[in-house]
C-alpha positions, 0 to 999 in steps of 0.5 A: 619698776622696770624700765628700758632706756634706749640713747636716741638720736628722735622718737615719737609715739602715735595714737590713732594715727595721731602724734601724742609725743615726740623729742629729738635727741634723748632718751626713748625710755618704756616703764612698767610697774609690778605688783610691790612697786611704790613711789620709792621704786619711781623715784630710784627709776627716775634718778637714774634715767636722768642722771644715768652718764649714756651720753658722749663727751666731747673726748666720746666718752660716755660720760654726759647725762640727759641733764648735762646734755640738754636732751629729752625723754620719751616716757611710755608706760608698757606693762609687758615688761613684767611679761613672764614668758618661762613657761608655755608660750603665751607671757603671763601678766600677773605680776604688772600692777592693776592699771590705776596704781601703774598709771598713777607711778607712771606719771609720778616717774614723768612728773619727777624727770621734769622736776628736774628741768628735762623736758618729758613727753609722753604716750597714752597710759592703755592705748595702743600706741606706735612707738618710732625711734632713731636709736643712736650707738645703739644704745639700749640699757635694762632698770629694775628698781628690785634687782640687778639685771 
């Protein structure tokens, strides 16, 4: 699985011009699932969005997580992140995962932040969704569950 977390100060995500989710101070986190991802990888992705140490103390250090802070996560599923984009123009696809699985990993992903206490909103697997964001810092960090970035 691959994720982009970005530190925000509030995010919100639309869908026909409806508000589906929204927090305040937090994370904005994009999620996507490739073709050998499993539960495993969800967890791993999901341990280090919530223990990940992107928060400032009170010395303004990084050095608090999501979880020490109170904060929330914005989770929104975004299959182009597995885009490939070596060769030609336009990205190729094939390595994201069939949208059952994807959602199915999505939503375990959310599903074990909140076990963690954190509040969880989230977008709308498949739809086209407006995503706002104030990022504070800014802070913007790359996971993948298969490699080191």
């Amino acid at each position: 699985m691959r994720a982009v977390i970005q530190r925000v100060k509030s995010s919100s995500v639309v869908v026909s011009n409806q508000e589906v989710g929204a927090i305040g101070e937090g994370m904005m986190v994009l999620v996507g699932a490739g073709q050998e991802d499993t539960e495993s990888d969800a967890d791993y992705i999901a341990k280090k969005i919530v223990d990940l140490r992107i928060f400032e103390d009170s010395e303004g250090k990084m050095n608090l997580s999501v979880e020490d802070t109170g904060g929330s996560v914005l989770l929104v599923s975004q299959f182009t992140l597995y885009g490939d984009c070596r060769k030609g123009r336009r990205p190729s696809f094939v390595q994201a995962l069939e949208p059952d699985e994807a959602k199915r990993l999505v939503d375990y992903v959310a599903k074990r932040i909140s076990e963690r206490g954190i509040q969880v909103r989230t977008g709308v697997f498949g739809a086209d969704m407006k995503v706002e964001l104030v990022n504070d810092g800014p802070v913007t960090l790359l996971l993948d569950s298969k490699r080191l970035l």
